[in-house]
C-alpha positions as CSV (number, residue, x, y, z in Angstrom):
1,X,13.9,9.2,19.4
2,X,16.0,9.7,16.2
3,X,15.0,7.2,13.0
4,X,16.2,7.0,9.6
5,X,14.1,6.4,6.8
6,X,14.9,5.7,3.1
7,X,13.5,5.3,-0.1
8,X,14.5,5.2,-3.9
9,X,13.1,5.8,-7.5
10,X,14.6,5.8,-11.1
11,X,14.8,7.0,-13.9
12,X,12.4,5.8,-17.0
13,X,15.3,4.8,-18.9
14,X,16.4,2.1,-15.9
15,X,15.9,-1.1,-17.4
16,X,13.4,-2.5,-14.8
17,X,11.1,0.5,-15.4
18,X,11.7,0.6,-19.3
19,X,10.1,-3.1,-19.0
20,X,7.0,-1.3,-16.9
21,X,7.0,1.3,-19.5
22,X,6.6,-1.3,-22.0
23,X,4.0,-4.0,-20.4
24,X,1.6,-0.9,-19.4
25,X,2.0,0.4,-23.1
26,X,0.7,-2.7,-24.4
27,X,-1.6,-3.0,-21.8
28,X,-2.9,0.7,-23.3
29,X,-3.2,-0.4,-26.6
30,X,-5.2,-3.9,-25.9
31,X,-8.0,-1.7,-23.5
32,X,-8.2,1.0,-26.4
33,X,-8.8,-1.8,-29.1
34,X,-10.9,-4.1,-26.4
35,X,-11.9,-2.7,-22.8
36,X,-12.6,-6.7,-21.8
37,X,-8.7,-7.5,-22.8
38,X,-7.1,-9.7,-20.3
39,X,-3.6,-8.8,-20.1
40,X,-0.9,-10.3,-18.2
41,X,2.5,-9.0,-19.9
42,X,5.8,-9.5,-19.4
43,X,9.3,-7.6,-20.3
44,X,12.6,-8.4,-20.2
45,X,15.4,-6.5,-21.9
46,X,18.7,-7.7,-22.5
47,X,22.0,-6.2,-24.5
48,X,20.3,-5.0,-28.1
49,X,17.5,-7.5,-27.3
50,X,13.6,-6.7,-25.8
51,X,11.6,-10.1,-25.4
52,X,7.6,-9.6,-24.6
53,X,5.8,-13.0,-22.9
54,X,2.7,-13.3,-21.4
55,X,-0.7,-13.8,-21.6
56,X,-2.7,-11.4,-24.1
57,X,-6.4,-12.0,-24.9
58,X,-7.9,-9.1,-27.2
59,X,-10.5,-9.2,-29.8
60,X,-8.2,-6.9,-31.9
61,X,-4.7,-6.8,-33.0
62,X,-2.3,-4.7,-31.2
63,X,1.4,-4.7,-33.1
64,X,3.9,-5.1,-29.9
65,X,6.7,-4.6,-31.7
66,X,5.3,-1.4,-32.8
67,X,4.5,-0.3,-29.3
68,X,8.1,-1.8,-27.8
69,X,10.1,0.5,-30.4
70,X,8.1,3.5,-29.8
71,X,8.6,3.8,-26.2
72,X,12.2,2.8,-26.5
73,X,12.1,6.2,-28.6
74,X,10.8,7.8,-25.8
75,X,12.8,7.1,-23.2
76,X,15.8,7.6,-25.0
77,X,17.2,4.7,-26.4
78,X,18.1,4.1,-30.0
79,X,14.5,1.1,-31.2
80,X,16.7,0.0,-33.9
81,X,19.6,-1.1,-31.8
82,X,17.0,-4.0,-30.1
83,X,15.9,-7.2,-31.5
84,X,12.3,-7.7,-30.6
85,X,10.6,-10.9,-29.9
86,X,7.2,-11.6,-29.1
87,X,5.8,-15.0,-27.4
88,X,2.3,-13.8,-26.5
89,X,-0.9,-16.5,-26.3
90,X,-4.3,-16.0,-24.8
91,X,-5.4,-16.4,-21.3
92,X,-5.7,-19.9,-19.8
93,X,-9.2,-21.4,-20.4
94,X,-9.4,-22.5,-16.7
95,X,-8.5,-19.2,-14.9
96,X,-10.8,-17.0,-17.4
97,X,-13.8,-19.6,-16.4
98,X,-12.9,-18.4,-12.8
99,X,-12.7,-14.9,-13.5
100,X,-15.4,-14.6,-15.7
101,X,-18.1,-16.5,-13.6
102,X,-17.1,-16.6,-9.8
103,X,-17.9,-19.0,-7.3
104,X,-20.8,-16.9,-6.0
105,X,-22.3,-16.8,-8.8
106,X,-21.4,-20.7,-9.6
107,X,-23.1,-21.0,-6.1
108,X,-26.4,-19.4,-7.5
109,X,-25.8,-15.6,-5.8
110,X,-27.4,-13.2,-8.1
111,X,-25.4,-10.2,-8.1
112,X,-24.2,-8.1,-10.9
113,X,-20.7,-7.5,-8.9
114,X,-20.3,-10.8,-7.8
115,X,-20.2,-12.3,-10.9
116,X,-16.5,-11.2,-11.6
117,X,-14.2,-13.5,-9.6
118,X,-10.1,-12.3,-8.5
119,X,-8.1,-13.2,-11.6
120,X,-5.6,-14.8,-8.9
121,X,-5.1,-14.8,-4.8
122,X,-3.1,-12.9,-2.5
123,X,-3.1,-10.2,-0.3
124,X,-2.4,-6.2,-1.3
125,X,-1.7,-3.4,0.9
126,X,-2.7,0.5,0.4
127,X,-0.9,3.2,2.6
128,X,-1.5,7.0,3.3
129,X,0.1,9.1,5.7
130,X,-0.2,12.8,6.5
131,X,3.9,13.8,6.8
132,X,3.2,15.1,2.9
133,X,0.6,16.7,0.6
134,X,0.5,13.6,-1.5
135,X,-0.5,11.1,1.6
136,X,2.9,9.3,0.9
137,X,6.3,8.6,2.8
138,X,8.9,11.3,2.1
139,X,11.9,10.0,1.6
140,X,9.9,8.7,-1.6
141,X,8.2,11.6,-2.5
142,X,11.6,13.5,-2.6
143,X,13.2,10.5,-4.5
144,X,10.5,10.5,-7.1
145,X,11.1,14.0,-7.8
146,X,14.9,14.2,-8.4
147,X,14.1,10.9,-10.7
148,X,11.5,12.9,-13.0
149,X,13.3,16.0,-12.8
150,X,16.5,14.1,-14.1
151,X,14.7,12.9,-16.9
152,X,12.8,16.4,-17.7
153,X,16.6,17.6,-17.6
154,X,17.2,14.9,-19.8
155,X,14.4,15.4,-22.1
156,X,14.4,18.9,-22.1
157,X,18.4,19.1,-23.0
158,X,19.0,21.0,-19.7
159,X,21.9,19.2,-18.8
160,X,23.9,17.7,-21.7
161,X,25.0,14.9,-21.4
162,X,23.3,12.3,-20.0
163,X,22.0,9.4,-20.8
164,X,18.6,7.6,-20.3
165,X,19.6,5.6,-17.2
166,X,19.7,6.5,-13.6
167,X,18.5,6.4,-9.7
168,X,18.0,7.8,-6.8
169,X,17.6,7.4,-3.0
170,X,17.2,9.6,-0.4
171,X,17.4,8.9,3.5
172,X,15.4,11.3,5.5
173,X,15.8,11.9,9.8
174,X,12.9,11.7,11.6
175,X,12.7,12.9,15.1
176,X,9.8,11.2,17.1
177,X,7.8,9.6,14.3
178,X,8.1,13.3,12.7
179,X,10.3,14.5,9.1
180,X,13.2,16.4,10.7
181,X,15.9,16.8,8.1
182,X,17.6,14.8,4.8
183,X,20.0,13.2,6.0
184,X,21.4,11.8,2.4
185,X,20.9,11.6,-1.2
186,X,22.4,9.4,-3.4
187,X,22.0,10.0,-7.4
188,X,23.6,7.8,-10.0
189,X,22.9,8.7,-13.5
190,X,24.6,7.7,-16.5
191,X,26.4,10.0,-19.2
192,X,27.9,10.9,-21.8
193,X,32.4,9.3,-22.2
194,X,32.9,12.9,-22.5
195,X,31.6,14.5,-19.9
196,X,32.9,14.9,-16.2
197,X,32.5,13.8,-13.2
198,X,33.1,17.5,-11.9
199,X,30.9,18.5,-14.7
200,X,27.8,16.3,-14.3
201,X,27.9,17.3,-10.0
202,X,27.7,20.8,-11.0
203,X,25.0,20.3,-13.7
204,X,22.7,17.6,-11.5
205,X,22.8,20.0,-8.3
206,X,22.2,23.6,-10.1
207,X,19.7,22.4,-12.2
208,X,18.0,19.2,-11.1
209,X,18.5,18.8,-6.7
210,X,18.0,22.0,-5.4
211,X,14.1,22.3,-7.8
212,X,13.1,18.9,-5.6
213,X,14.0,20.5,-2.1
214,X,11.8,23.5,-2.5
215,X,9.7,22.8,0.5
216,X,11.4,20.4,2.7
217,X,15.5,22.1,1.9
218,X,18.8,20.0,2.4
219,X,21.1,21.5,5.1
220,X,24.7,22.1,5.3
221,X,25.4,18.7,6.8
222,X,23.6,16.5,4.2
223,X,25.3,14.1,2.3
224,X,25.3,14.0,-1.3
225,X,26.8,11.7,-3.1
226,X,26.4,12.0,-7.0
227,X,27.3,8.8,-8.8
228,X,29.6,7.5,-6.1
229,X,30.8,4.2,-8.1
230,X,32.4,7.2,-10.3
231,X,32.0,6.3,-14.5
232,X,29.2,5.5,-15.5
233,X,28.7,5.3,-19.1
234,X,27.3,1.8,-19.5
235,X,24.2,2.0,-18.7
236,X,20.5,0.7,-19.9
237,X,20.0,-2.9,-20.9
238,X,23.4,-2.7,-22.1
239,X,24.9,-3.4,-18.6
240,X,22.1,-5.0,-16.7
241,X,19.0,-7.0,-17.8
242,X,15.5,-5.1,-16.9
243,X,12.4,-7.2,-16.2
244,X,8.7,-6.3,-15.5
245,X,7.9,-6.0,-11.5
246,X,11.0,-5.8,-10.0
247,X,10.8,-2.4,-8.7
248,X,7.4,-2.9,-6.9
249,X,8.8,-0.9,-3.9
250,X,9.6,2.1,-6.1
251,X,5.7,1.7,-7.7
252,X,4.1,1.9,-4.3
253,X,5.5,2.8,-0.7
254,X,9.5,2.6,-1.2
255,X,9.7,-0.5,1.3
256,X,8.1,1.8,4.3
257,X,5.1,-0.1,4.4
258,X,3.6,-3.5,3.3
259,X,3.2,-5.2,0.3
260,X,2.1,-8.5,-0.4
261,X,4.4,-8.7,-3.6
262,X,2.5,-9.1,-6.5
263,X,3.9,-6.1,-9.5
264,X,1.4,-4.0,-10.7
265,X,2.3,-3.2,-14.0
266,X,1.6,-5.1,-17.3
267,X,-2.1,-6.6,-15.7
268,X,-5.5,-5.8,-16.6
269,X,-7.9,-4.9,-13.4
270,X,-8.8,-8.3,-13.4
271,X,-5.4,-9.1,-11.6
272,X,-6.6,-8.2,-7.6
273,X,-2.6,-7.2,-7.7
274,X,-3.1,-4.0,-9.5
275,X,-7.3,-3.0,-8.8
276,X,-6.7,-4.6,-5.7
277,X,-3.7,-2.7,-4.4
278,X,-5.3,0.9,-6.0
279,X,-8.6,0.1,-3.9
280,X,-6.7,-0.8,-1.1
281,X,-4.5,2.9,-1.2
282,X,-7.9,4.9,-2.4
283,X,-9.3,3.6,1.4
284,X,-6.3,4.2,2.8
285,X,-6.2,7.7,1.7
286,X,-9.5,8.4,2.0
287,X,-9.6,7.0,5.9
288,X,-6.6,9.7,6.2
289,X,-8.0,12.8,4.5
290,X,-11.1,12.1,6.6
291,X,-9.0,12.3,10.0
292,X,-10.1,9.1,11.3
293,X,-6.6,8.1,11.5
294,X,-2.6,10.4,10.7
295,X,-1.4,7.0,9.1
296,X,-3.5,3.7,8.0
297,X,-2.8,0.5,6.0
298,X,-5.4,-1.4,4.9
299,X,-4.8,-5.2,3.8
300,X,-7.0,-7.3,1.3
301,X,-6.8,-10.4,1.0
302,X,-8.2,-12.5,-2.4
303,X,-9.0,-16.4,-3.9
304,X,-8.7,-16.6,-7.2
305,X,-11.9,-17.2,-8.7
306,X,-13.9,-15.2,-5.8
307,X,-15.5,-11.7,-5.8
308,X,-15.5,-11.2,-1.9
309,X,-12.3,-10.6,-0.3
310,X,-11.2,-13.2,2.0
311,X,-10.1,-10.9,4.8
312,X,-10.0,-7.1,4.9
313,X,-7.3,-5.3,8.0
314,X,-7.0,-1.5,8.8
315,X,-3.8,-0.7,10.6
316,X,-3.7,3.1,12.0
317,X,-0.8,2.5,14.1
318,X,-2.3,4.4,17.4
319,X,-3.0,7.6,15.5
320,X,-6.5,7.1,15.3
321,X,-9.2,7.6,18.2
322,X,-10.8,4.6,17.1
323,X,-10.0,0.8,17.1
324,X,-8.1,-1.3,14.3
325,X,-11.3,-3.3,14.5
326,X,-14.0,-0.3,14.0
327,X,-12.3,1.2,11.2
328,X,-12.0,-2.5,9.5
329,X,-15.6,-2.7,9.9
330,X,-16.1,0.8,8.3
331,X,-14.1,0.1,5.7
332,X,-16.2,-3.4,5.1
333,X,-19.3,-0.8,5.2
334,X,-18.5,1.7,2.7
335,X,-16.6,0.2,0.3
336,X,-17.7,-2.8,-2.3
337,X,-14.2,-4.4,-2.5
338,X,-15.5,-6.8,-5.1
339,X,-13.2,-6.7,-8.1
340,X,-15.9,-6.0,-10.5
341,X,-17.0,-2.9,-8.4
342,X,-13.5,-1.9,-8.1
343,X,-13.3,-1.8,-11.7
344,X,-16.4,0.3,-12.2
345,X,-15.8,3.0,-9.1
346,X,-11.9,3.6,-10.2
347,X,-12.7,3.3,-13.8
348,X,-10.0,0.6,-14.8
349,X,-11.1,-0.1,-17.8
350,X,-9.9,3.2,-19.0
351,X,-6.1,3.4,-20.9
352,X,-4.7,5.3,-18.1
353,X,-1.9,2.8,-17.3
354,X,1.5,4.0,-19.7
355,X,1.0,6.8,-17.1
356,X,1.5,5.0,-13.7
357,X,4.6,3.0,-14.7
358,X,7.2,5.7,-14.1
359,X,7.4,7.7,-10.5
360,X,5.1,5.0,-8.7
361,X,1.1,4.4,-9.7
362,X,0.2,7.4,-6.7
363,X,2.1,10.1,-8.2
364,X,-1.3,12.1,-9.8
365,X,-3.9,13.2,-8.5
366,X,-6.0,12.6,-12.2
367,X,-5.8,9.0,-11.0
368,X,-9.3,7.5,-9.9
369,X,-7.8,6.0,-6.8
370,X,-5.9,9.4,-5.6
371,X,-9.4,10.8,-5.3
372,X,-10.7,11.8,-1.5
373,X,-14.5,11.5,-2.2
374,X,-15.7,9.3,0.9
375,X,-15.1,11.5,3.5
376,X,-19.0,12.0,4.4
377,X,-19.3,8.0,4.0
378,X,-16.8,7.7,6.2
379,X,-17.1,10.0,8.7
380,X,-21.3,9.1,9.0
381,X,-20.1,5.2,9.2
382,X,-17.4,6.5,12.2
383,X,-20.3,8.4,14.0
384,X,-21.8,5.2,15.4
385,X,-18.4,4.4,17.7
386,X,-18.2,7.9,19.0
387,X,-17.9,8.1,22.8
């Protein structure tokens, strides 16, 4: 059976992901100055204007407009050409009672890592599948890397001409579950008045498309379509407002899996949306690398205020020999999904953030949860279902 499967990215200079950039710089700066910050930031650029809100509670000073100008810089975009206004104040006294003592402990449980409750509820999903070396879905692999090699172009004056903005999507055939061929790829990026639309095709597909199809090539009959709208000069915050989260799908599995939709970026670990979701992909990945399933999702579920999840799911849609059920009870075995643990065994606390903002948070491997280090856990936990 034939199936289509697509998936986007963008560039750093797209105004959504300029307003990640941002939040998770801040979010940086607080954990260098204060490794207990609670952070909760938001972005939202506008036409010459960059306005920070949220939540901040540090025990040092962090200058925001400082940091906001600075990465403007290093995307690409003029810092002087932005107002910047800050309306920043610290963390509600009720939710950082919650967070700081949780209901276990309220309830008299003695236990170092349940004495951290989830700074709010809601469930998070972590995916890994086997179709590519970095346990992700193609199509967003491949779109990822025309994104950052657009911007290295960019960056790296490779290809004169363009401008900070831009995106990407790529639609890959699948023949029986399985990566057959790309089907389409759709680039938009924004330029210079002066340059071409005949010149920018030629520059984007000799210098930036044909690097990203190395290993899984474009045919003859693939469609490329290389900003199809035609001009597109405008571009950045100038012609469309950017705010934090809202390319969630381009952060984690490009809409071919679940999420729960809580963003990621611009939260301290104490936010179950960002430790939550990294433990949830770090089992995921681990459950694959240790062949106890080709694909698996795994689902936690949090109350604000409580260390224990309130449900934990494994999904390994038929490709593993053992039962939905088994592996959730392996995972429930291995793993501490408490928030304070998760904080301690993916080392959250760490200023590591800037880096996930651009090209989705599983694009290293130096991230803590891209590590496969649970495979013997695993695998000695799976022993006991054996036929």
């Amino acid at each position: 059976m034939t199936t289509y499967k697509t998936a986007e990215s963008v560039c750093k200079g797209h105004p959504d992901k300029l307003c990640d950039l941002i939040a998770d710089h801040i979010l940086d700066a607080c954990l260098r100055r204060d490794r207990a910050s609670r952070v909760a930031c938001e972005v939202m650029a506008t036409k010459g204007k960059i306005i920070v809100a949220g939540e901040i509670t540090c025990s040092k000073k962090v200058d925001i407009r400082f940091i906001v100008r600075n990465v403007l810089r290093e995307v690409g975009y003029n810092p002087w050409k932005f107002a910047v206004f800050v309306f920043v104040h610290r963390q509600s006294a009720d939710i950082a009672a919650g967070v700081d003592t949780a209901i276990e402990a309220r309830n008299g449980v003695r236990d170092p890592y349940g004495s951290v409750g989830a700074g709010d509820q809601g469930t998070v999903y972590g995916y890994a599948t086997k179709e590519t070396r970095e346990y992700l879905p193609l199509p967003l692999v491949l779109s990822h890397r025309i994104a950052k090699r657009i911007d290295e172009c960019r960056e790296g004056k490779l290809i004169k001409g363009i401008l900070p903005d831009g995106k990407c999507q790529v639609t890959v055939e699948y023949e029986d579950g399985k990566p057959k061929r790309v089907k389409t790829v759709v680039i938009s990026v924004q330029h210079d008045e002066n340059k071409t639309q005949e010149q920018l095709r030629t520059d984007i597909m000799n210098n930036a498309l044909w690097q990203c199809f190395e290993d899984f090539p474009i045919d003859d009959d693939t469609e490329i379509l290389i900003n199809p709208s035609g001009r597109f000069v405008d571009g950045g915050p100038t012609a469309d407002t950017g705010l934090t989260g809202r390319k969630i799908m381009v952060d984690t599995y490009g809409g071919l899996a679940s999420h729960g939709g809580g963003a990621l970026s611009g939260k301290d670990p104490t936010k179950v949306d960002r430790s939550g979701a990294y433990m949830a992909r770090y089992i995921a990945k681990n459950i694959v690398w240790s062949d106890l399933a080709e694909r698996c999702e795994v689902a936690l579920s949090y109350a604000i205020g409580k260390a224990s999840p309130v449900a934990v799911a494994v999904t390994s849609f038929g490709t593993s020999k053992l039962t939905d059920e088994q592996l959730t009870m392996i995972v429930q075995e291995v793993f501490n999904l408490r928030p304070a643990a998760i904080i301690e065994k993916l080392r959250l606390r760490t200023a590591i953030y800037e880096s996930t903002a651009a090209y989705g948070h599983f694009n290293s491997c130096l991230f803590p949860w891209e590590n496969v280090d649970c495979h013997k856990e695993l695998r000695k936990a799976a022993e006991k279902y054996a036929d």
